[in-house]
N, C-alpha and C positions, 0 to 999 in steps of 0.2 A: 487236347488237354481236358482232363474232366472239371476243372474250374477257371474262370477268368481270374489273375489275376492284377490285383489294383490299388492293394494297400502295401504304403512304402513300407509297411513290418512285414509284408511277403516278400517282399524284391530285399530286401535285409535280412531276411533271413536266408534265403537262398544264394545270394551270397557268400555271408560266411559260410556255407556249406560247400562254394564251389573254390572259394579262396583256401577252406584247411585240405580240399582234392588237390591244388595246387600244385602240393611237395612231392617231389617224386618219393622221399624218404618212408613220407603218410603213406603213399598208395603203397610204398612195398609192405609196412609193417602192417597194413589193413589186410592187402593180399596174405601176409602169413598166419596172422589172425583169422581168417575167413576157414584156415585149416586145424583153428581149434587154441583153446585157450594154453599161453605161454608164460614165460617169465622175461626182465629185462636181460636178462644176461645172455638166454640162446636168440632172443630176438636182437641183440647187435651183432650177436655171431652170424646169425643169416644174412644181415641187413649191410656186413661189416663196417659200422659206425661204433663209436665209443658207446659203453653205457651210460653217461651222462647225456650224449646226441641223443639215445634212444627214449629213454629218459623225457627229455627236453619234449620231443615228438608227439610221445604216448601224452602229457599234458596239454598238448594241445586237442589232441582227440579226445581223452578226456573232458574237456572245457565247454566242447561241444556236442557232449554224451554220443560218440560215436564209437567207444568203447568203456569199459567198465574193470573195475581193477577190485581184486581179492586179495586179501591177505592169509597168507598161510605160513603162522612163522611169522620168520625174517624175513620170506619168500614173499615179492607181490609180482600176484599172476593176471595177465589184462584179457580179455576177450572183449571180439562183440558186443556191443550193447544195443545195437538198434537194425534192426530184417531190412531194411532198405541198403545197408552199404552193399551187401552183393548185387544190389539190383544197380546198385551207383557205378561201380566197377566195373560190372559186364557191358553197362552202356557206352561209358567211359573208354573200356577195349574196345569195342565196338565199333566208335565212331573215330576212336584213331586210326583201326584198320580200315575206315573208308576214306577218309583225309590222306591216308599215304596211297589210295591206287586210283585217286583222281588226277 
């Protein structure tokens, strides 16, 4: 690690960032996100959740600027907001696929 960590606003923050990875709903709408900025309605068609679920979800990401929302219109479109989620997700794949061939 390139820092020690030791303040309880480190270990709290890192947290809620592994607690909103949690959802499987998060990582998928993050995964489709990761492929370029969308709207709520094709992202619960991907995701097949309601749009109020998706909805619900993208606020939570949101909350914790892990994505970022446009309006255009009536239209609100969400993408990425922060270069690390891919780097969180690849890891996150990653280290699932060494956990299932242990």
């Amino acid at each position: 690690m390139e820092r020690s960590f030791s303040a309880q606003a480190d270990f709290d923050s890192m947290a809620a960032t592994f607690k909103c990875l949690s959802d499987p709903s998060r990582l998928q709408l993050l995964a489709i996100l990761l492929d370029g900025e969308t709207n709520v309605g094709k992202l619960a068609a991907q995701c097949g959740l309601s749009p109020s679920a998706t909805s619900h979800q993208l606020r939570v990401l949101r909350n914790l600027r892990f994505v970022s929302a446009n309006r255009e219109g009536q239209q609100v479109n969400y993408r990425i907001n922060d270069e690390h989620i891919r780097d969180l997700m690849e890891q996150a794949y990653k280290h699932s696929l060494h956990l299932q061939s242990s």
